[in-house]
N, CA and C atoms as a LAMMPS dump frame, in Angstrom:
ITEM: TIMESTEP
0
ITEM: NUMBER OF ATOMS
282
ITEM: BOX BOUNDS ff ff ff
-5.0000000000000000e+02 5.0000000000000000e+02
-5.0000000000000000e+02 5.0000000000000000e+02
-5.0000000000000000e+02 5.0000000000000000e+02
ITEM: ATOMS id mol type element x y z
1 1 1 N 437.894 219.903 -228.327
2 1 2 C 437.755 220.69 -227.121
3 1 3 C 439.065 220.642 -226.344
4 2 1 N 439.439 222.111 -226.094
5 2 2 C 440.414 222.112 -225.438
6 2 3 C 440.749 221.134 -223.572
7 3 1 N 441.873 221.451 -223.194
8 3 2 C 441.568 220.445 -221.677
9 3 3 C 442.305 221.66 -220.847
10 4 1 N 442.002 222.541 -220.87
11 4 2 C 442.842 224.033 -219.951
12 4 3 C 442.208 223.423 -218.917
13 5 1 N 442.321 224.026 -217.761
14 5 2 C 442.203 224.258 -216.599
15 5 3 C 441.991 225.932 -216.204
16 6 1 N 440.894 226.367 -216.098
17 6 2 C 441.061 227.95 -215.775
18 6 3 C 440.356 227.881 -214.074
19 7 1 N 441.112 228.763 -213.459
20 7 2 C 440.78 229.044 -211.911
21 7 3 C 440.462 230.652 -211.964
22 8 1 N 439.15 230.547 -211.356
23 8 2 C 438.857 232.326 -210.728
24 8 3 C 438.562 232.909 -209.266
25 9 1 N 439.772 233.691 -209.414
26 9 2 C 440.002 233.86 -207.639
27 9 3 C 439.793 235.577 -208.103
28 10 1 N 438.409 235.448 -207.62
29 10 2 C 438.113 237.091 -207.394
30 10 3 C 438.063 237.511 -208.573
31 11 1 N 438.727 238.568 -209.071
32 11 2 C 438.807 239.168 -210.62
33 11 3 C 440.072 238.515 -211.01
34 12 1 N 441.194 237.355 -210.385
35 12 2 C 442.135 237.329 -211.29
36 12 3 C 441.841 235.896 -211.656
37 13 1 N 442.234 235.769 -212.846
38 13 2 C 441.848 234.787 -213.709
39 13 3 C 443.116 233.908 -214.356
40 14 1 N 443.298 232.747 -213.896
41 14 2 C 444.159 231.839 -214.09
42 14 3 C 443.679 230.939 -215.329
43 15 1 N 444.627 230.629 -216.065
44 15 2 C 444.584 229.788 -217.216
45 15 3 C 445.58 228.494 -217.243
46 16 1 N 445.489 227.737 -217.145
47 16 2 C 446.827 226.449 -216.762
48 16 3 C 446.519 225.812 -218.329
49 17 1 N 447.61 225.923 -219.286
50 17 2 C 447.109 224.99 -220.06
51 17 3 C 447.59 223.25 -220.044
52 18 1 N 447.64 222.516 -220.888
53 18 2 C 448.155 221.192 -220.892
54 18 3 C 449.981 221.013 -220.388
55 19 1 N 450.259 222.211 -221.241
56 19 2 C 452.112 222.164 -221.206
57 19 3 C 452.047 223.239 -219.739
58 20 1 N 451.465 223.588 -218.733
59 20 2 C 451.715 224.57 -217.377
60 20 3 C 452.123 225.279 -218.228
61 21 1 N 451.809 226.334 -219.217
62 21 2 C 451.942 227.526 -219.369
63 21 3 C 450.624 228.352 -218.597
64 22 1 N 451.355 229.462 -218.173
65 22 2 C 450.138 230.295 -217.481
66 22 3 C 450.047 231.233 -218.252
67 23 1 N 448.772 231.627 -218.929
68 23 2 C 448.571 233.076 -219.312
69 23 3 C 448.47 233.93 -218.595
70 24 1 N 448.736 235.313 -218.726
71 24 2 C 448.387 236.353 -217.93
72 24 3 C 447.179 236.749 -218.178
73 25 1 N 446.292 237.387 -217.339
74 25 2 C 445.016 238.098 -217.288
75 25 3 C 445.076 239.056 -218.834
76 26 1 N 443.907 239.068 -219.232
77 26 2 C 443.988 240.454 -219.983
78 26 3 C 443.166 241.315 -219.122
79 27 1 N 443.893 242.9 -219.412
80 27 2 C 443.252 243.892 -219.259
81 27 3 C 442.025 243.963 -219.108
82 28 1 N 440.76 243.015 -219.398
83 28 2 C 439.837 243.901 -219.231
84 28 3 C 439.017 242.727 -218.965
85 29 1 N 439.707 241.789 -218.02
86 29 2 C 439.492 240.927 -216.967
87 29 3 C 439.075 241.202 -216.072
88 30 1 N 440.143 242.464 -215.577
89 30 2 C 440.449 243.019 -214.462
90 30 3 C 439.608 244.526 -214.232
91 31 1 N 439.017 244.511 -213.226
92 31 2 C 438.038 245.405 -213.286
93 31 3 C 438.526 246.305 -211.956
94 32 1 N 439.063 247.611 -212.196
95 32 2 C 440.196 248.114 -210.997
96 32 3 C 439.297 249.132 -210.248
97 33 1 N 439.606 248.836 -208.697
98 33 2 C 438.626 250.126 -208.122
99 33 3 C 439.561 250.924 -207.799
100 34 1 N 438.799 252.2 -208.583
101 34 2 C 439.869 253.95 -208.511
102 34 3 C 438.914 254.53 -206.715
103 35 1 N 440.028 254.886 -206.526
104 35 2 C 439.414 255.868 -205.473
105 35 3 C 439.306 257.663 -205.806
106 36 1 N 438.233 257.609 -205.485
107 36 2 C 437.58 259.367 -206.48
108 36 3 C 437.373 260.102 -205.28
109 37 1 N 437.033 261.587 -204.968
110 37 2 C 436.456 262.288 -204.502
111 37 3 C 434.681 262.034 -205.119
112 38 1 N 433.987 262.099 -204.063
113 38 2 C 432.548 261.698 -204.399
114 38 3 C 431.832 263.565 -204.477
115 39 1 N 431.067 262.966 -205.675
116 39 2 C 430.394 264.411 -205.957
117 39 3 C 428.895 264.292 -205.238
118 40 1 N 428.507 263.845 -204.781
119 40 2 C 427.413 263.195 -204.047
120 40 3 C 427.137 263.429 -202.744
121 41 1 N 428.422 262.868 -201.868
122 41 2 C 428.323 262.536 -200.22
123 41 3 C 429.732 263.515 -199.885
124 42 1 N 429.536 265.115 -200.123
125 42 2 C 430.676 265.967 -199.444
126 42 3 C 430.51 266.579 -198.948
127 43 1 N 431.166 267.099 -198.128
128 43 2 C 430.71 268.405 -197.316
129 43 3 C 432.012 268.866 -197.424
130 44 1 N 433.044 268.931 -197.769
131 44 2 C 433.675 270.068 -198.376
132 44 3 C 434.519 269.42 -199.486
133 45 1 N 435.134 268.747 -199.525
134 45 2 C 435.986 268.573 -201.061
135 45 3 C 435.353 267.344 -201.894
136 46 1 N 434.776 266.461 -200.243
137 46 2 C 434.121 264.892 -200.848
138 46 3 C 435.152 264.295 -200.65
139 47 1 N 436.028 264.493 -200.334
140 47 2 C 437.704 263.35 -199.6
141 47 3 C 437.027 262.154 -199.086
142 48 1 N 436.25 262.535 -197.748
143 48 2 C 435.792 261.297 -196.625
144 48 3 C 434.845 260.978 -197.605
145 49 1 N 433.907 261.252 -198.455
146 49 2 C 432.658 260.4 -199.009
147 49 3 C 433.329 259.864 -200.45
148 50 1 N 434.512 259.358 -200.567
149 50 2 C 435.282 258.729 -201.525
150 50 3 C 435.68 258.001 -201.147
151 51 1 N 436.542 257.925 -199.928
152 51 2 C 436.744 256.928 -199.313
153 51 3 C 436.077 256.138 -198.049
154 52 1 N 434.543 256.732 -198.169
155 52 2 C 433.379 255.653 -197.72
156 52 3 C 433.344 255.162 -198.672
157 53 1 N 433.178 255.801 -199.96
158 53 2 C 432.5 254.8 -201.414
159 53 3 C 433.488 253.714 -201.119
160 54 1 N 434.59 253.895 -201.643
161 54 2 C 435.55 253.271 -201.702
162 54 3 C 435.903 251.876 -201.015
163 55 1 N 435.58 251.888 -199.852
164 55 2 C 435.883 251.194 -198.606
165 55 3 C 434.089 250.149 -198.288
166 56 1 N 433.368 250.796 -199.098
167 56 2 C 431.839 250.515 -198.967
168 56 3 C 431.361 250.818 -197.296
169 57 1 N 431.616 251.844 -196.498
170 57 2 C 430.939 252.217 -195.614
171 57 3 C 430.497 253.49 -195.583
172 58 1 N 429.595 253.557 -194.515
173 58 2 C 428.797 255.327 -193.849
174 58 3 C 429.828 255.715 -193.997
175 59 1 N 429.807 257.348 -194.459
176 59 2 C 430.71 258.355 -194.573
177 59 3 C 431.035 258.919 -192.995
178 60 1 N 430.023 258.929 -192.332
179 60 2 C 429.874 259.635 -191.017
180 60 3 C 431.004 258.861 -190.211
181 61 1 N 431.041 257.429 -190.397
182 61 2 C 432.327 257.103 -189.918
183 61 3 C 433.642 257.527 -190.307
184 62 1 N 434.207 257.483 -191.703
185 62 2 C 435.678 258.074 -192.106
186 62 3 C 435.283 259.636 -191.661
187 63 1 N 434.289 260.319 -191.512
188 63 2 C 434.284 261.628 -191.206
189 63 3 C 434.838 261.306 -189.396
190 64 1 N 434.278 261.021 -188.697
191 64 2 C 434.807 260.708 -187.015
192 64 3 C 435.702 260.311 -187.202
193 65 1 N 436.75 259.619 -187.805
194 65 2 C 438.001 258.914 -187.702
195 65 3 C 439.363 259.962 -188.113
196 66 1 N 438.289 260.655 -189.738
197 66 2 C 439.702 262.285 -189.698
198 66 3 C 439.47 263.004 -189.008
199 67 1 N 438.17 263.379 -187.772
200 67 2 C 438.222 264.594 -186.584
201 67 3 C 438.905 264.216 -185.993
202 68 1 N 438.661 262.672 -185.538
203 68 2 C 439.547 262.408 -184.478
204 68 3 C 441.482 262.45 -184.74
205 69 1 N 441.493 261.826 -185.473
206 69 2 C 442.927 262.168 -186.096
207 69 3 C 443.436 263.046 -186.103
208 70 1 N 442.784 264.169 -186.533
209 70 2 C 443.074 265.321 -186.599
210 70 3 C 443.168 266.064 -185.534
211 71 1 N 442.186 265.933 -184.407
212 71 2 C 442.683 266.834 -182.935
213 71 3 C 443.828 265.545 -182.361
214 72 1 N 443.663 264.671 -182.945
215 72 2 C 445.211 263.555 -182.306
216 72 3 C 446.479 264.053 -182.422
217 73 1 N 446.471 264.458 -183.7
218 73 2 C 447.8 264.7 -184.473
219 73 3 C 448.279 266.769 -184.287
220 74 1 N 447.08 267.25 -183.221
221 74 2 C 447.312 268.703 -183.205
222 74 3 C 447.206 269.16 -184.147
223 75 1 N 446.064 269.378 -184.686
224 75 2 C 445.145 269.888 -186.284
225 75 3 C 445.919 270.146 -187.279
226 76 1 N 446.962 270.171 -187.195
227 76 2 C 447.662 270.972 -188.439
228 76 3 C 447.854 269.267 -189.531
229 77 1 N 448.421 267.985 -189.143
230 77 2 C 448.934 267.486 -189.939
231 77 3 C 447.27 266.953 -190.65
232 78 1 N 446.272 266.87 -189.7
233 78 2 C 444.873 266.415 -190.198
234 78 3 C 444.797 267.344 -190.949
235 79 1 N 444.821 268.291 -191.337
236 79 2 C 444.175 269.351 -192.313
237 79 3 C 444.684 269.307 -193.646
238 80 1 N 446.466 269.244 -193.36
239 80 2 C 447.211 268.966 -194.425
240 80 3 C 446.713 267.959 -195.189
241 81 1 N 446.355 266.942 -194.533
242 81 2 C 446.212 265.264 -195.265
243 81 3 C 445.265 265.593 -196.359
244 82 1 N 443.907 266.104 -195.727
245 82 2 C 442.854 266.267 -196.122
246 82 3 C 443.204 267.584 -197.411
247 83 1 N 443.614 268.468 -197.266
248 83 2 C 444.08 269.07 -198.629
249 83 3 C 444.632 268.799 -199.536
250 84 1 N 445.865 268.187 -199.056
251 84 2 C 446.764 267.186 -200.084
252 84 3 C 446.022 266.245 -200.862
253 85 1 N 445.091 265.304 -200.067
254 85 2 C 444.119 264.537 -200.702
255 85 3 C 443.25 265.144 -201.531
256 86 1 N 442.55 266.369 -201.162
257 86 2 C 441.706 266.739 -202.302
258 86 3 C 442.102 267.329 -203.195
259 87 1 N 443.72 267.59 -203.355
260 87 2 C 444.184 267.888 -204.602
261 87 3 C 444.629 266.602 -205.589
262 88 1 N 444.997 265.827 -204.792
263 88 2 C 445.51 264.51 -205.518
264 88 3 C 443.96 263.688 -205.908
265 89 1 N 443.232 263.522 -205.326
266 89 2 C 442.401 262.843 -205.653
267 89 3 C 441.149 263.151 -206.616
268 90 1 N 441.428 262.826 -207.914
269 90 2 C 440.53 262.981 -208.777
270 90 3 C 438.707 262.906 -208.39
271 91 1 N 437.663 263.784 -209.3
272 91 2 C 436.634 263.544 -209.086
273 91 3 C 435.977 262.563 -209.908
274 92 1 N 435.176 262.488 -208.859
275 92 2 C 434.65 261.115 -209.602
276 92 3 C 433.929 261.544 -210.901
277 93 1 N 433.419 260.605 -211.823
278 93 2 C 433.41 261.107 -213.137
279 93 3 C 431.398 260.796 -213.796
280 94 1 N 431.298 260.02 -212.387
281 94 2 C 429.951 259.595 -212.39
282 94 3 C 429.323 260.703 -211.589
């Protein structure tokens, strides 16, 4: 029986062996959260209900936070964001 030492902090995964060599994680250790457009919780592209998923909160909140932003910033750069984002941001696949 081996005498490693392995530590798990969250998804990353430490290996210490006898000689302090550290392995690196493998790939599929690591379990990565994508941020998607939600096909589910949208009311127009699903931007804000992706990044509720995402963030794990009510959508209705990131929805009040880009109105507000958006009459903050004199509507034009809020609108931009929100387009730019729903072109960049993939749909979710679930």
């Amino acid at each position: 029986m081996s005498q490693d030492s392995v530590t798990e902090m969250g998804c990353l995964r430490i290996i210490m062996t006898r000689d302090g060599y550290v392995e690196e994680p493998r790939k599929e250790d690591i379990s990565m959260k994508r941020l998607y457009r939600s096909r589910t919780k949208k009311m127009i592209a699903g931007v804000c209900g992706g990044i509720a998923e995402y963030f794990d909160i009510d959508e209705t909140i990131v929805r009040l936070g880009v109105a507000f932003l958006t009459v903050a910033t004199a509507i034009f750069p809020g609108i931009l964001f929100y387009f730019v984002a729903a072109v960049i941001m993939p749909e979710s696949p679930v």
